[in-house]
Structures are given as C-alpha cells and as structure tokens.
C-alpha positions as CSV (number, residue, x, y, z in Angstrom):
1,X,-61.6,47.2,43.1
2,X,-62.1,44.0,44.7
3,X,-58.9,41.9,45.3
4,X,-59.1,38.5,43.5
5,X,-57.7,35.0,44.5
6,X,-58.7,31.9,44.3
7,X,-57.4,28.4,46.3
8,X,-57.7,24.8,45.3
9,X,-58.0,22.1,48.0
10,X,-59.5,18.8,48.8
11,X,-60.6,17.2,52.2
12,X,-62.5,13.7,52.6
13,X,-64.9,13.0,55.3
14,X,-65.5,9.2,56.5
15,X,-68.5,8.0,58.8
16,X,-69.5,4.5,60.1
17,X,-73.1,4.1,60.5
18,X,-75.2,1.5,61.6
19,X,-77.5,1.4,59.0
20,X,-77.3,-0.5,55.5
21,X,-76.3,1.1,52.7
22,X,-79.6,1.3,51.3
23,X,-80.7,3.5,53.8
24,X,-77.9,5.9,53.9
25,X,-78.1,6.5,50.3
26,X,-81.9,7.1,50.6
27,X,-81.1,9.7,53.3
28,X,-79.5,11.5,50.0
29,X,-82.0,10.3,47.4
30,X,-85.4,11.3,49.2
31,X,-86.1,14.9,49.6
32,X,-88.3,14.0,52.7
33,X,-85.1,11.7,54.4
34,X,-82.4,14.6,53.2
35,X,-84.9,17.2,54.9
36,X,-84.1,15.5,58.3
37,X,-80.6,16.4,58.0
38,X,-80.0,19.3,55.4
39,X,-81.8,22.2,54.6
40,X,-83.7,21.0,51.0
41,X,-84.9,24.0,49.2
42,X,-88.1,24.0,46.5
43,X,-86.1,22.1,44.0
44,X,-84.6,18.9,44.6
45,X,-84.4,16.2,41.4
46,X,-82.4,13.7,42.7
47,X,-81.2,12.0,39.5
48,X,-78.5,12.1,36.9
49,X,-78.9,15.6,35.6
50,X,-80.9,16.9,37.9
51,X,-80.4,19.4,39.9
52,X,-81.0,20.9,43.9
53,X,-81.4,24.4,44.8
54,X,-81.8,26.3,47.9
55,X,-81.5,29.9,48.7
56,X,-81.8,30.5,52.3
57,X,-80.4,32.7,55.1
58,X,-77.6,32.3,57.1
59,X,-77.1,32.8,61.2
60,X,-75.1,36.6,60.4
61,X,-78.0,37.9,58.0
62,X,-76.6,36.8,54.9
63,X,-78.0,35.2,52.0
64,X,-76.6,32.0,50.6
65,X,-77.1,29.7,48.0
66,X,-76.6,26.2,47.4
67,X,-76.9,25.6,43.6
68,X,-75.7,21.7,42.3
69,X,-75.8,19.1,39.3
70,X,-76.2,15.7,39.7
71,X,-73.4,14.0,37.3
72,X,-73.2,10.1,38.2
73,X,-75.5,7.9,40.6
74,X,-75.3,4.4,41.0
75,X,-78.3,3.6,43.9
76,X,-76.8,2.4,47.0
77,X,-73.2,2.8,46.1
78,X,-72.0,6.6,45.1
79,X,-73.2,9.9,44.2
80,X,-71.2,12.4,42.5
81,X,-72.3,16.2,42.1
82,X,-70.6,19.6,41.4
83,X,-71.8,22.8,43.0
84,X,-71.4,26.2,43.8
85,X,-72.2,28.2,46.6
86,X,-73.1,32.2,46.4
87,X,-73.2,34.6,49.5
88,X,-75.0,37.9,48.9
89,X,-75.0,37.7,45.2
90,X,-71.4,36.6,44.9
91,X,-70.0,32.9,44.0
92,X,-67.2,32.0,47.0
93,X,-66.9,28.3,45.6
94,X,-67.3,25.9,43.2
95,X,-67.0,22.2,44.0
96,X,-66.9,18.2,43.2
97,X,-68.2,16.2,45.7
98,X,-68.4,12.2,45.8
99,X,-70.5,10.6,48.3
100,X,-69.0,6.7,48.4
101,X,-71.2,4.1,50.4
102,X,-70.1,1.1,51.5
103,X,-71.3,-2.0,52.9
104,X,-69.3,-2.4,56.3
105,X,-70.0,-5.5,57.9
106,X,-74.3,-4.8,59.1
107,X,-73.8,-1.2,58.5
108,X,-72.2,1.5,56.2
109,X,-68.8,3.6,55.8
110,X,-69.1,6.4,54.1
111,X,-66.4,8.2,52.6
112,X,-67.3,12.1,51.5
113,X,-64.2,13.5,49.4
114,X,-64.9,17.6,47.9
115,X,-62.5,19.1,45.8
116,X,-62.9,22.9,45.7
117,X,-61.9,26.1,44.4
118,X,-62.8,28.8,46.8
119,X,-62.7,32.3,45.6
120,X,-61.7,35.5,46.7
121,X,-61.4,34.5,50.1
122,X,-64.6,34.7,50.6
123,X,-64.8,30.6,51.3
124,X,-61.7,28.2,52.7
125,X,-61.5,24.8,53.0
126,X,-61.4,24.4,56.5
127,X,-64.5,26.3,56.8
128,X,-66.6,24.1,54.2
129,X,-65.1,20.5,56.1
130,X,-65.9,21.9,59.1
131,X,-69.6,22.2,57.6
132,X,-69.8,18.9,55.8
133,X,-68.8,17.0,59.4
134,X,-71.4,18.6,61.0
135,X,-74.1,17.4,58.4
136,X,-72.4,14.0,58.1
137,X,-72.7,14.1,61.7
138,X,-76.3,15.1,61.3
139,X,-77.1,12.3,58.8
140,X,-75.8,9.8,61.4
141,X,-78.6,11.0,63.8
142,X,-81.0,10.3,61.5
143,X,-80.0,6.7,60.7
C-alpha cells in the first residue's frame, strides 16, 4: 500500500526587469511570448476561466503534466491561477499561484508567491521554487 502524506507550504519569488509591465505581463498572456520561456502545450486560453495544458516528458523519462485554471486577471497588473501537477499518472501537487506586476521606476518587479500542497512526497517545496526561479530567470532573458 502506498504511504500517504501530504505538506503545505508557500515560497515567493521576486524579479526586477527592465521591461514595462505591459510587456512582462504579455510574456504570460501570449502563447507565442510564454513559448520563449515555458514549455506551452496544445491548449493555452489565457483568460479568466480558461485553462493551459501540457503533457510532456521530463529529463529521467517521466511523464508530467501541467494542468491549470485561470481565476483572476487584471492586464498588466496580476494573474492568479491554481494548478496541479501529475508524474506518471499520479497528482504530486496542487497549487495557487499569483503573478503580481509592478511598475518599478522604467521597468517591472515582479513578485511570484505559490502556495502548495505537495503529496505523498512525491513533490516539495524546495523542489517546485527551485523550478519557478529558473523560469522567472528564463522570462528575464526574454525581456
């Protein structure tokens, strides 16, 4: 029988970019931008109830999915989303994430905050941030 568990945590994220908010939140809005600097799958309806998917495989031979819901966007200002994430068939988290933009001077701050459960111990925490920094990192390339 498979053992059970399940942890609750929360990190936040913050970049400075030298780009304007409009552009930042374009790099999330535009499935052509986002391709740049995450892996966009065939379904990608960036808008309030919409929803992205993407099944892909991952650098050990497993197969993972990224499965969210758009809840709340407010163009060049915040995004905020729930997911969950599958490996092999099996759900390892379940998330809220906000994406908070911010005019900084000519450019942007952007503040990522995700609020998990990760299950079984098939996901942690410090595994996921470690993730998002490298695709915040990523994003700033693009810019």
């Amino acid at each position: 029988m498979t053992e059970r568990s399940l942890v609750h945590s929360t990190f936040t994220i913050e970049r400075s970019y030298a780009a304007a908010p409009a552009k930042v939140f374009d790099a999330w809005a535009s499935k052509e931008a986002k391709a740049k600097w995450f892996p966009v799958g065939d379904t990608f309806d960036f808008r309030e109830g919409g929803r992205e998917y993407q099944k892909g495989d991952g650098p050990d031979g497993s197969t993972f999915v990224f499965d969210v819901l758009y809840h709340d966007i407010v163009p060049n200002e915040r995004i905020v989303y729930t997911y969950e994430m599958q490996m092999n068939g099996k759900r390892i988290s379940v998330s809220v994430a906000t994406v908070d933009i911010r005019a900084a001077g000519t450019g942007t701050k952007l503040i990522v905050t995700e609020m998990g459960v990760y299950l079984d111990g098939l996901d942690t925490r410090e595994m996921r941030e470690r993730g998002t920094a490298e695709l915040m990192d990523a994003l700033g390339n693009t810019l």
